[in-house]
N, CA, C and O atoms as a GROMACS GRO file, in nm:
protein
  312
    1UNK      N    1   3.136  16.313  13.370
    1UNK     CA    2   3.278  16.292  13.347
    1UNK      C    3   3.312  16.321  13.201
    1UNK      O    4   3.234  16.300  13.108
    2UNK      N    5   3.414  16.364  13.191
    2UNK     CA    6   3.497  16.420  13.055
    2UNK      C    7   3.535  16.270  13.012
    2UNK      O    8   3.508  16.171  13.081
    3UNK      N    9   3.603  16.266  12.884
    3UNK     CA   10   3.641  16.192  12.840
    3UNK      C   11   3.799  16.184  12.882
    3UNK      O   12   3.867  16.081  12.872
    4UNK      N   13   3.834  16.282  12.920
    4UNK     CA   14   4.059  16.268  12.944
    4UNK      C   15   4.017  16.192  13.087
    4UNK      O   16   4.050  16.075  13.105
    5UNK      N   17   3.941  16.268  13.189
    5UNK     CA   18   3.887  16.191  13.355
    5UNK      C   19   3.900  16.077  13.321
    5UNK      O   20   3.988  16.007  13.372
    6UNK      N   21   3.787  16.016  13.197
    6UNK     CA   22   3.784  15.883  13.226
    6UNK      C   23   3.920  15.785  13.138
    6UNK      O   24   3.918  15.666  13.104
    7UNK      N   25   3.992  15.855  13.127
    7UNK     CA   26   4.096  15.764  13.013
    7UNK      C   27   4.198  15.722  13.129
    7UNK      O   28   4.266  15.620  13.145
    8UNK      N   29   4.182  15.847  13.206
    8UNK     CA   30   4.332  15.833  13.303
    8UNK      C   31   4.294  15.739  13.435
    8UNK      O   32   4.383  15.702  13.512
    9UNK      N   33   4.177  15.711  13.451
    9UNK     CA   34   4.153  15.669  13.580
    9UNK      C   35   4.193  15.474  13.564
    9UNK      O   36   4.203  15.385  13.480
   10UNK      N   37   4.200  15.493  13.670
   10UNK     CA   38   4.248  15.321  13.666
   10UNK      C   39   4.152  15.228  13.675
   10UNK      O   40   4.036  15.238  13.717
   11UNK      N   41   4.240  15.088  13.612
   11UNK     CA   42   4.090  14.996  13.585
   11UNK      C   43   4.151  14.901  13.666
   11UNK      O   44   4.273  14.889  13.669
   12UNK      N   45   4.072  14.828  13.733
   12UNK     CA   46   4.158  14.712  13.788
   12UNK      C   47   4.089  14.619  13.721
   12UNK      O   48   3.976  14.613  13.672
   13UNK      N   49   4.222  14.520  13.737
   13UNK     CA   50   4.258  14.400  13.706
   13UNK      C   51   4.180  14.290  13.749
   13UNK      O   52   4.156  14.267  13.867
   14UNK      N   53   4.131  14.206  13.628
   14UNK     CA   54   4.072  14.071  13.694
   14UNK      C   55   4.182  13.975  13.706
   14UNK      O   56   4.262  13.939  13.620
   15UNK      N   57   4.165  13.922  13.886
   15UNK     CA   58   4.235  13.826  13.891
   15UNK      C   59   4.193  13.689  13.939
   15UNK      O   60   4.175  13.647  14.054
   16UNK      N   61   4.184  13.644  13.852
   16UNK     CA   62   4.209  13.471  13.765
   16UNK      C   63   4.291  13.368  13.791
   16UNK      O   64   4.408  13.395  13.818
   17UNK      N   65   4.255  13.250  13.788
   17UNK     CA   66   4.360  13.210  13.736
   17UNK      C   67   4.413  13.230  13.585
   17UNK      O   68   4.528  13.247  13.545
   18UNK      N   69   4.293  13.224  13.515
   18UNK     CA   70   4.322  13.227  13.379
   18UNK      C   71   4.393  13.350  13.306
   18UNK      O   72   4.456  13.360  13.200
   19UNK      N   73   4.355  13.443  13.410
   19UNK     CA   74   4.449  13.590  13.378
   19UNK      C   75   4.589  13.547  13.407
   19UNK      O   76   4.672  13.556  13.316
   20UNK      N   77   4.619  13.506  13.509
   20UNK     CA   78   4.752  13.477  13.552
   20UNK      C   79   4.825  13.390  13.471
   20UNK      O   80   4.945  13.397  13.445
   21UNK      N   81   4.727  13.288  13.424
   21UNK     CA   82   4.826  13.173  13.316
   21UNK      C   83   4.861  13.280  13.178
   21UNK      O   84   4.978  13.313  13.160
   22UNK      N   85   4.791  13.312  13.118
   22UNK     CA   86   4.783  13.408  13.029
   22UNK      C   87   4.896  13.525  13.040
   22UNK      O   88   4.934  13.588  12.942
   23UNK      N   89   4.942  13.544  13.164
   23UNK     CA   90   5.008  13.691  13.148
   23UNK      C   91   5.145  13.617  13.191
   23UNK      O   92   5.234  13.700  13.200
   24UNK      N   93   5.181  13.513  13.214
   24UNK     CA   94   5.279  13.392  13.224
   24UNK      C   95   5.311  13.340  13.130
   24UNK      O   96   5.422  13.290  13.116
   25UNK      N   97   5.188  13.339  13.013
   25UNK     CA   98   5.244  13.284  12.900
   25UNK      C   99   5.300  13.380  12.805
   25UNK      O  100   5.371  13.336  12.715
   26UNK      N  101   5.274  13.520  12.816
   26UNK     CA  102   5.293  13.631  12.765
   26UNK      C  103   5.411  13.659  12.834
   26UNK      O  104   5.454  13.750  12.763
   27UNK      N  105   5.503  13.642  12.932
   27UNK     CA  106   5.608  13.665  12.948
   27UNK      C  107   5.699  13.586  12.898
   27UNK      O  108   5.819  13.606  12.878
   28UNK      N  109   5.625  13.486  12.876
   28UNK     CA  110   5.783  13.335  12.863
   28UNK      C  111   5.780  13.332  12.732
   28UNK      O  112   5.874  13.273  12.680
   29UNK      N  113   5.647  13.407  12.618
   29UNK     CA  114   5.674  13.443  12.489
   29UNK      C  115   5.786  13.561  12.509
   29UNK      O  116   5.885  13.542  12.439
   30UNK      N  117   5.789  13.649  12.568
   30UNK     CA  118   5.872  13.799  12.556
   30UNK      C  119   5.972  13.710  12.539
   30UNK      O  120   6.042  13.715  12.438
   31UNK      N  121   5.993  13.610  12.644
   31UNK     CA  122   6.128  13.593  12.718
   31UNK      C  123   6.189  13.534  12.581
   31UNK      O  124   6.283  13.594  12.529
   32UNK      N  125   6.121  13.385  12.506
   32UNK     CA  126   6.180  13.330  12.439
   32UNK      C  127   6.191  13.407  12.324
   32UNK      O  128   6.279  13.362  12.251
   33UNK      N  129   6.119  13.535  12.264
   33UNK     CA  130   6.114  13.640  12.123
   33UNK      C  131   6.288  13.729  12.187
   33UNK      O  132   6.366  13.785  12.111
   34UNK      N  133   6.305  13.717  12.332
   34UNK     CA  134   6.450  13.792  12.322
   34UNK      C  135   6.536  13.705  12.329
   34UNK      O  136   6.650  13.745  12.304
   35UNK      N  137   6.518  13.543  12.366
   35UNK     CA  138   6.637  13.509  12.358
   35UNK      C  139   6.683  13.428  12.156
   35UNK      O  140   6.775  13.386  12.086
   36UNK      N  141   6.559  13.451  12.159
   36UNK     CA  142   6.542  13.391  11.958
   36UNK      C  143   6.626  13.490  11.869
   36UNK      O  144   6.700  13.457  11.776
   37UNK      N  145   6.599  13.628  11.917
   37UNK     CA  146   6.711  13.761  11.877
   37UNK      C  147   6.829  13.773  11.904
   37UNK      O  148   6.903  13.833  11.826
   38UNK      N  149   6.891  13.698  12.060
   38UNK     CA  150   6.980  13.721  12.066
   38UNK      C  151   7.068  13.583  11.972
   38UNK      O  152   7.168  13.568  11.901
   39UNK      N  153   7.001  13.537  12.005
   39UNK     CA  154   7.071  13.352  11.900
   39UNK      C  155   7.123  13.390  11.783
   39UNK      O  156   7.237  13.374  11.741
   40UNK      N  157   7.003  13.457  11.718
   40UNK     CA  158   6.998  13.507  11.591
   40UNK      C  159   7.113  13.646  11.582
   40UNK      O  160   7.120  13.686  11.466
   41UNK      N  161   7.172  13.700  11.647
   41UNK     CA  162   7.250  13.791  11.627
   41UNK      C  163   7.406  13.747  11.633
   41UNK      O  164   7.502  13.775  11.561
   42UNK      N  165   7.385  13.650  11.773
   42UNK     CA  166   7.566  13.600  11.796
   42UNK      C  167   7.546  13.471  11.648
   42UNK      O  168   7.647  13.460  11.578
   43UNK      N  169   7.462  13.410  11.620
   43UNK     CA  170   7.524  13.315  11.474
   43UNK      C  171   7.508  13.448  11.348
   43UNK      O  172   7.543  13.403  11.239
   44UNK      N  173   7.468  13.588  11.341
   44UNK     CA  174   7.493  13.697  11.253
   44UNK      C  175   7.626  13.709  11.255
   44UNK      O  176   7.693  13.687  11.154
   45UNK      N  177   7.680  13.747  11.378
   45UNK     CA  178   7.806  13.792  11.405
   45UNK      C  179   7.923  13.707  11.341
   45UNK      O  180   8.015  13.744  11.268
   46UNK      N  181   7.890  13.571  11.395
   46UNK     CA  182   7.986  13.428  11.371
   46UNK      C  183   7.970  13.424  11.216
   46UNK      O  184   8.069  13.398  11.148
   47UNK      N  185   7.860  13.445  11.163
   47UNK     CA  186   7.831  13.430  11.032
   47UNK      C  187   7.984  13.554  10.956
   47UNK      O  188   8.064  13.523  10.869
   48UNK      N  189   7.977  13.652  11.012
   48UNK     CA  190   8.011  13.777  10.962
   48UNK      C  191   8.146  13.740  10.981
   48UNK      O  192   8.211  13.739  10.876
   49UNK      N  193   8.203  13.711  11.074
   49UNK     CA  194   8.351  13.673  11.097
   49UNK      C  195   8.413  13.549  11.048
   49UNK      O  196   8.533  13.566  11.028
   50UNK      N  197   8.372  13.433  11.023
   50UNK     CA  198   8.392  13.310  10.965
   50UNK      C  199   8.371  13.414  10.791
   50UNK      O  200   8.483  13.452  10.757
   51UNK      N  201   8.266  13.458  10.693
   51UNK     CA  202   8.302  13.455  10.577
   51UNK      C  203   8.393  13.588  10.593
   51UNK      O  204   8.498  13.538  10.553
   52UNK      N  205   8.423  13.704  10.619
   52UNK     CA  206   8.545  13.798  10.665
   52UNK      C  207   8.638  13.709  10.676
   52UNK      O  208   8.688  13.684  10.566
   53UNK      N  209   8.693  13.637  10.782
   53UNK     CA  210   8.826  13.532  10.742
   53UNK      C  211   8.815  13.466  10.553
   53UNK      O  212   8.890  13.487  10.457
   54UNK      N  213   8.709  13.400  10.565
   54UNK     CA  214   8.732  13.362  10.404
   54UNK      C  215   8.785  13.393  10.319
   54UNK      O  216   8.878  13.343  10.256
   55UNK      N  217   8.682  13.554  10.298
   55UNK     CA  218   8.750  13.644  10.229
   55UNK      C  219   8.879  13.668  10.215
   55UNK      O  220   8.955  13.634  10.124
   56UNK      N  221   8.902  13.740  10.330
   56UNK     CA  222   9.086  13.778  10.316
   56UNK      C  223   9.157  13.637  10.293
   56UNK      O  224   9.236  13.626  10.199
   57UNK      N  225   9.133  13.540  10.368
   57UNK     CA  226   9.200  13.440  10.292
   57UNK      C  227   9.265  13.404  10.125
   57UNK      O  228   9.372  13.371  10.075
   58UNK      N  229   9.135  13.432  10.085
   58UNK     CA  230   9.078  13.384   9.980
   58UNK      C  231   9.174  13.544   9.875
   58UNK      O  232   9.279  13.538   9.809
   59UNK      N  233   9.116  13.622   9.891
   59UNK     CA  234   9.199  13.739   9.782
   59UNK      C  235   9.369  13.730   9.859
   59UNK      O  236   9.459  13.783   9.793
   60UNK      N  237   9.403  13.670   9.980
   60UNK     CA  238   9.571  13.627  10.037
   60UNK      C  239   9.640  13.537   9.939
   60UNK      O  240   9.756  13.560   9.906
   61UNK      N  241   9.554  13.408   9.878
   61UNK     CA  242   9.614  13.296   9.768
   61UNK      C  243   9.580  13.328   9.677
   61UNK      O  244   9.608  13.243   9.593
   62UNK      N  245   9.506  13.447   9.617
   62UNK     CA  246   9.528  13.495   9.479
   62UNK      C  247   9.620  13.554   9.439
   62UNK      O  248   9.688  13.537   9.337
   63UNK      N  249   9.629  13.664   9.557
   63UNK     CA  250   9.780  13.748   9.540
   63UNK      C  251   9.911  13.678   9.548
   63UNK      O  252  10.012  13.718   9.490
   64UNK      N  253   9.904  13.548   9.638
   64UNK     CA  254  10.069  13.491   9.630
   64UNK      C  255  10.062  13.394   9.499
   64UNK      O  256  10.172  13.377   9.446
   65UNK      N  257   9.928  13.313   9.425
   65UNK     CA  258   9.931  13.251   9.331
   65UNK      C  259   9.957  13.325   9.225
   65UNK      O  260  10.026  13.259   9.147
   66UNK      N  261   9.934  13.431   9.186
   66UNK     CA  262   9.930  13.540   9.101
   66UNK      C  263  10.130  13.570   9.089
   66UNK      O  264  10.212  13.565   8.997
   67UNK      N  265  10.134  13.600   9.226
   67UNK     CA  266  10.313  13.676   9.259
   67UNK      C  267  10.396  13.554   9.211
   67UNK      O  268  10.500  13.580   9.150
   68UNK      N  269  10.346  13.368   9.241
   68UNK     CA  270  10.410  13.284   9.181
   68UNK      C  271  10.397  13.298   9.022
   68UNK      O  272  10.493  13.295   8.945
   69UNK      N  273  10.264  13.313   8.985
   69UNK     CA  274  10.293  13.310   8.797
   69UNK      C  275  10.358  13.376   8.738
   69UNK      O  276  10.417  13.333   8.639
   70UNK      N  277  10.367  13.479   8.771
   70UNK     CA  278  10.495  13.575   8.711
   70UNK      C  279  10.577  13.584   8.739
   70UNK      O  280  10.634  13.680   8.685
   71UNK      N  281  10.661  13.508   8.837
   71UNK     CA  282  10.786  13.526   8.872
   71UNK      C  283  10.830  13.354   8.795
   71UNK      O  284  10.939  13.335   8.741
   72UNK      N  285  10.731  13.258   8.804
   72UNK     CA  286  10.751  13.164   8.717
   72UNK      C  287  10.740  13.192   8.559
   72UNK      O  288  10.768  13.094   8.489
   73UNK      N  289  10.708  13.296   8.498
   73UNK     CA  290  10.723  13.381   8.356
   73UNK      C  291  10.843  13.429   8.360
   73UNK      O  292  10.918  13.425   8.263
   74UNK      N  293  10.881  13.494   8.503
   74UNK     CA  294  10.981  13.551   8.452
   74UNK      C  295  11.124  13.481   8.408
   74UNK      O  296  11.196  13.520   8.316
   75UNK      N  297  11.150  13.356   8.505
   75UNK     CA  298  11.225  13.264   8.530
   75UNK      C  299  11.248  13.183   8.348
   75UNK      O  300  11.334  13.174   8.260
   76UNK      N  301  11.133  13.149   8.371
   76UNK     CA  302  11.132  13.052   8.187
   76UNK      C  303  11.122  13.107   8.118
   76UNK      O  304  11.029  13.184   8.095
   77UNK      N  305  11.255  13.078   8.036
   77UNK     CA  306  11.293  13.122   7.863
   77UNK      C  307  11.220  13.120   7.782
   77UNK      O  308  11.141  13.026   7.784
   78UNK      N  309  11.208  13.210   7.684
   78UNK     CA  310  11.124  13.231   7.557
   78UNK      C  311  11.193  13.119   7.469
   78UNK      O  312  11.155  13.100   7.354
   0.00000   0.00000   0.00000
């Protein structure tokens, strides 16, 4: 036998219990590594939209605090 013959040919599987707990625990890791990503993306998102509101908030009462000081300059006499 060649070496590609023997790469492609199939191996079977020992079946276990201990294989089976093992490849059970290896799924319910997948499972919980995608739902840990997705957690982690919707509090990214929330993260991203809560300081975005801030922001504009935040440069919104500079510009009207700002539009009050000078129109309160303009008002009071030298």
């Amino acid at each position: 036998m060649t070496r590609r013959t023997r790469s492609r040919r199939n191996v079977a599987k020992i079946q276990t219990e201990y294989v089976q707990e093992h490849e059970e625990q290896r799924d319910f890791k997948a499972k919980q590594k995608k739902l840990l990503f997705r957690r982690l993306l919707a509090f990214g998102v929330l993260f991203s939209l809560i300081m975005g509101i801030l922001v504009f908030t935040h440069i919104n009462q500079r510009a009207v605090m700002e539009e009050k000081q000078q129109n309160t300059m303009k008002k009071s006499p030298p």
